[in-house]
SEBAPA-804203 format. One line per 5 residues: number of its first residue (from 1); their letters; for each residue x, y, z of C-alpha. Coordinates in Angstrom, 3 decimals, padded with zeros to 6 digits. Each point is the difference from the previous one (the first is absolute). Last residue first. Example, Ala and Ser with C-alpha at 12.3 -4.5 7.8 and 13.67 -1.06 7.14 Angstrom:
2
2) sa) 013.670/-001.060/007.140  -001.370/-003.440/000.660 $
end
This chain:
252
252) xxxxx) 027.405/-070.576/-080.213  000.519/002.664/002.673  002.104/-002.568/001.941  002.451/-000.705/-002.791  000.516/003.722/-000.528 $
247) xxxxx) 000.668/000.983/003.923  002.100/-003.064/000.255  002.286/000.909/-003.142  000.269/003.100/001.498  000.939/-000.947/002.945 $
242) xxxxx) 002.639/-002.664/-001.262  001.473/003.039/-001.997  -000.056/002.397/002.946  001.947/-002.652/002.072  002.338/-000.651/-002.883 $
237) xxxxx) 000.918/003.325/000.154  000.384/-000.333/003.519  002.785/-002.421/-000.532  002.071/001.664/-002.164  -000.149/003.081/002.440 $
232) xxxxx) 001.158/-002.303/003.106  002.787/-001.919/-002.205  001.101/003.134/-001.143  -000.339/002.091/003.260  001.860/-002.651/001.281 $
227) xxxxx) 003.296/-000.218/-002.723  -000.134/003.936/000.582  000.170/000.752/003.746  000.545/003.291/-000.640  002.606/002.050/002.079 $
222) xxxxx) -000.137/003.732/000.786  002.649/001.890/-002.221  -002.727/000.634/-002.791  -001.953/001.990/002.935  -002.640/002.259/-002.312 $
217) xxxxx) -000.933/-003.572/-001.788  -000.557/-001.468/003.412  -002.002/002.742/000.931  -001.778/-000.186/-002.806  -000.498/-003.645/000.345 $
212) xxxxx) -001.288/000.410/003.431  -002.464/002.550/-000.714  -001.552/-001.827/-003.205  -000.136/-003.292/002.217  -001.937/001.774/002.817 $
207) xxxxx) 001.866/001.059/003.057  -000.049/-001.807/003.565  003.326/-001.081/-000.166  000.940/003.696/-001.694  -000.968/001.205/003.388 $
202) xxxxx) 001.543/-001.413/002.414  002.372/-002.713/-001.693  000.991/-001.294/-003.028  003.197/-002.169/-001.229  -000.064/-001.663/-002.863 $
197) xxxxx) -000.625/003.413/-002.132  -003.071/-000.595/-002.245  001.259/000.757/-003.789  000.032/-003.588/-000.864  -004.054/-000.063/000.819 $
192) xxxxx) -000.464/003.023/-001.936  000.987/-001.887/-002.927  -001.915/-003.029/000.599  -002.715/002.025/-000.384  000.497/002.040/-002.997 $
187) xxxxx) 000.883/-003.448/-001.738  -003.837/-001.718/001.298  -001.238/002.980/-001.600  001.587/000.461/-002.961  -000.949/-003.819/-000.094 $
182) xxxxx) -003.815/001.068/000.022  -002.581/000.616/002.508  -003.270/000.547/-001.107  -001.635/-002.958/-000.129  000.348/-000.162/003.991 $
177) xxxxx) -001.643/003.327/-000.507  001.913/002.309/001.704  000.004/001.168/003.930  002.958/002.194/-000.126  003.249/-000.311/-001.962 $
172) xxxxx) 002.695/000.264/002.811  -001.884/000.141/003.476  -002.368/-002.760/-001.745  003.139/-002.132/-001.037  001.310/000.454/003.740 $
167) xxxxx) -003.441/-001.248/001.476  -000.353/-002.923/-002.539  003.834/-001.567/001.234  -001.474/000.911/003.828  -003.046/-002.380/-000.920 $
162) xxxxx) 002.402/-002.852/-001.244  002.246/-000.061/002.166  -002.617/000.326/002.836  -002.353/-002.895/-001.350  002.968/-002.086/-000.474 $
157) xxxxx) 001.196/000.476/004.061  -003.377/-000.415/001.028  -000.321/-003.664/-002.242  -002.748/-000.527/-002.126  -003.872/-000.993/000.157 $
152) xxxxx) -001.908/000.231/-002.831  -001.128/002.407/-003.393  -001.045/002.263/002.943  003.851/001.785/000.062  000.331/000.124/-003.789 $
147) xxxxx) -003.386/002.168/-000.451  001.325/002.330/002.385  003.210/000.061/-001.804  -002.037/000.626/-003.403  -002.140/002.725/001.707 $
142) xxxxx) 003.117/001.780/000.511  001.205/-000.671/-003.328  -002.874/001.431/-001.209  -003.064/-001.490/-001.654  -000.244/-002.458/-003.806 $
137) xxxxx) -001.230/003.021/-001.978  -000.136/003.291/001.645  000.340/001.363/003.717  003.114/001.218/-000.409  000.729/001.801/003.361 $
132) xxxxx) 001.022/003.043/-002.361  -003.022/000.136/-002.283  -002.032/-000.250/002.805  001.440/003.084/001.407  -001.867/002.046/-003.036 $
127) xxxxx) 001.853/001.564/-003.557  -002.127/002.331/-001.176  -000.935/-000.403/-003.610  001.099/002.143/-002.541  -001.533/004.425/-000.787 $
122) xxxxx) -000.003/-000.352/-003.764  002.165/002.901/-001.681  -001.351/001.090/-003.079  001.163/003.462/-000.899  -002.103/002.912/-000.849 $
117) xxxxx) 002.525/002.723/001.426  -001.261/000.116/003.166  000.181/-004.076/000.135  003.640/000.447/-000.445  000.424/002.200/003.123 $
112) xxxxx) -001.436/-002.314/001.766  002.620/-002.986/-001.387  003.276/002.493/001.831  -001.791/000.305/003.425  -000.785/-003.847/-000.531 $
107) xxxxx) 004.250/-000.289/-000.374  000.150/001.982/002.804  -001.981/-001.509/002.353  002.127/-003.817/-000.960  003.476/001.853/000.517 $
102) xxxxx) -001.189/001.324/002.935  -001.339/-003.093/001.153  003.144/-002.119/-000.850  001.796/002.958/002.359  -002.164/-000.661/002.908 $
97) xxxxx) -000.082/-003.907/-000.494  003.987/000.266/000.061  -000.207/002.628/003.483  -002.057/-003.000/001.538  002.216/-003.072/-000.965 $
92) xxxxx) 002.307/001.912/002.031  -001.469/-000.264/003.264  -001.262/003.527/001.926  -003.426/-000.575/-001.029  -000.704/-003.060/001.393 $
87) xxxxx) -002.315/-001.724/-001.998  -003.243/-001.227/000.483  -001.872/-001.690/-002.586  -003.877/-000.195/-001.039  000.557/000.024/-003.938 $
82) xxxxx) -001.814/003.318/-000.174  001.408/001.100/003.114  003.460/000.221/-001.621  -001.134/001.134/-003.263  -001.367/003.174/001.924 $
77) xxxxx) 003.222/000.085/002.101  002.134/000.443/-003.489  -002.909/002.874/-001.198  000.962/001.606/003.112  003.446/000.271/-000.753 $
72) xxxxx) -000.048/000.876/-003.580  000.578/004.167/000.641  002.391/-001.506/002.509  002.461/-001.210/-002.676  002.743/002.514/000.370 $
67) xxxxx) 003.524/-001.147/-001.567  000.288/003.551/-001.226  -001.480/-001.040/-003.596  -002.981/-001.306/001.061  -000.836/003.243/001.833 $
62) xxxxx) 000.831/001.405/-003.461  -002.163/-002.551/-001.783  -002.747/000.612/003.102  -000.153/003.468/-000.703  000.019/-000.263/-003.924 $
57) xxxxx) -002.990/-002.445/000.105  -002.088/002.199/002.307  000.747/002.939/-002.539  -000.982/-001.966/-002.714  -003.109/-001.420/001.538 $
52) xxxxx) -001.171/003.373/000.467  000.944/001.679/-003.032  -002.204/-003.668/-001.315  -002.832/000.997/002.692  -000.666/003.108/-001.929 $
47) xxxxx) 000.508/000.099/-003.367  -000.304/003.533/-001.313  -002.526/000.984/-001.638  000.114/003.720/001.246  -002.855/-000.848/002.616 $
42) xxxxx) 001.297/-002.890/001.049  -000.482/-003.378/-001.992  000.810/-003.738/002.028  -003.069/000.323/002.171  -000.216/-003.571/001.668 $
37) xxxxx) -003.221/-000.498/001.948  -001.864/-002.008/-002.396  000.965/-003.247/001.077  001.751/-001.945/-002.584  003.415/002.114/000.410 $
32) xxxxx) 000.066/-000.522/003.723  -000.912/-003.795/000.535  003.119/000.009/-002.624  002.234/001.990/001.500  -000.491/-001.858/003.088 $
27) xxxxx) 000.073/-003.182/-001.971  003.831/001.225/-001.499  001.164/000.426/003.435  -001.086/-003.182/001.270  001.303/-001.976/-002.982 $
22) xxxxx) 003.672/001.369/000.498  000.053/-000.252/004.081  -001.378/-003.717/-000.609  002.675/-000.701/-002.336  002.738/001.029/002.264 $
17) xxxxx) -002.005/-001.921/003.283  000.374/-003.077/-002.678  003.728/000.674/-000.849  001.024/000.482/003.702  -001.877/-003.216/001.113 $
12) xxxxx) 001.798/-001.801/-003.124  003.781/001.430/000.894  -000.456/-001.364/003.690  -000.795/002.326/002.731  001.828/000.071/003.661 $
7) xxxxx) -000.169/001.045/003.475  -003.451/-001.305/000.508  -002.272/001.423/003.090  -001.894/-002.146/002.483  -003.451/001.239/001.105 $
2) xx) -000.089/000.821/003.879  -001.645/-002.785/001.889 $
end
């Protein structure tokens, strides 16, 4: 079975892959610099690798510049694969982790060229998947639901409201921490809730949440069903609560 792409990133994934273009950069340098292989003197006493660097730098600043971020490209498919998902490249969320990465490459382009100059610059953590799914304190919400469904015997329809209510937040936000997840949250939510058009079909019926309320948001004349959403979204939110509150009670 052929793997299934996403069509969309939220603003977290986008920030982590970001960071993780950043720190990889600066460890390459780094595994570099502390190996013995990097001449930085020619044989005028010139600095080498830092005319280098600053010619690489201005390249991509001026590719930057045109609107062209495939210098960054690859590093955005790296992060990718490093948090083991599959995107389809032709979606928007795509082009926006493209240009994050080029800002993130050239912002380590810019902290090399400090260290040639004696500066300081500590090489941070990599951001991993895990850190996305959440797998901290007190589990995922995913794990929470799961947790929610053996605590005993409900009703199908229940169990389907309440799993397709986690499977929109995780479009949305991700897989967080159940401790995680804040009003800001719950408010970001709801919104995108009131921005689903009432009406979907094809396609956009089978979209994410994110997809559906930007299309929504793109189609202002389309209408909202706004008194439901509210109920629906004020609802949920009290779903996440109880699940949290579940997830925390049972790891006691």
């Amino acid at each position: 079975m052929p793997i299934a792409k996403r069509t969309s990133l939220n603003d977290t994934e986008i920030k982590r892959m970001a960071e993780w273009v950043y720190a990889t950069a600066l460890k390459e340098d780094e595994a570099l610099r502390f190996s013995g292989r990097l001449e930085t003197i020619g044989p005028h006493g010139e600095n080498v690798n830092a005319d280098a660097l600053a010619d690489i730098l201005r390249d991509c600043q001026q590719q930057f510049a045109a609107g062209d971020v495939s210098f960054a490209e690859q590093r955005a498919q790296n992060a990718l694969a490093s948090f083991d998902i599959t995107l389809d490249q032709s979606c928007p969320a795509y082009h926006k982790l493209c240009i994050e990465s080029a800002k993130a490459f050239l912002n380590a382009l810019d902290d090399i060229g400090l260290r040639y100059v004696g500066a300081v610059i500590e090489t941070p953590r990599q951001p991993v998947s895990k850190a996305l799914d959440g797998h901290g304190e007190g589990g995922t919400l995913q794990e929470a639901l799961e947790g929610w469904k053996k605590h005993r015997a409900r009703p199908k329809r229940t169990v389907d409201e309440f799993s397709r209510s986690v499977d929109m937040f995780i479009q949305l936000h991700g897989n967080m921490p159940v401790t995680a997840i804040k009003k800001g949250h719950a408010l970001e939510y709801r919104k995108a809730l009131q921005d689903v058009p009432r009406h979907r079909t094809g396609d956009l019926l089978r979209a994410t949440l994110p997809a559906q309320a930007a299309w929504g948001r793109e189609h202002p004349e389309e209408p909202k069903d706004h008194c439901r959403h509210d109920q629906q979204a004020t609802w949920r939110c009290a779903v996440h609560l109880h699940l949290g509150q579940r997830q925390r009670a049972c790891a006691r």
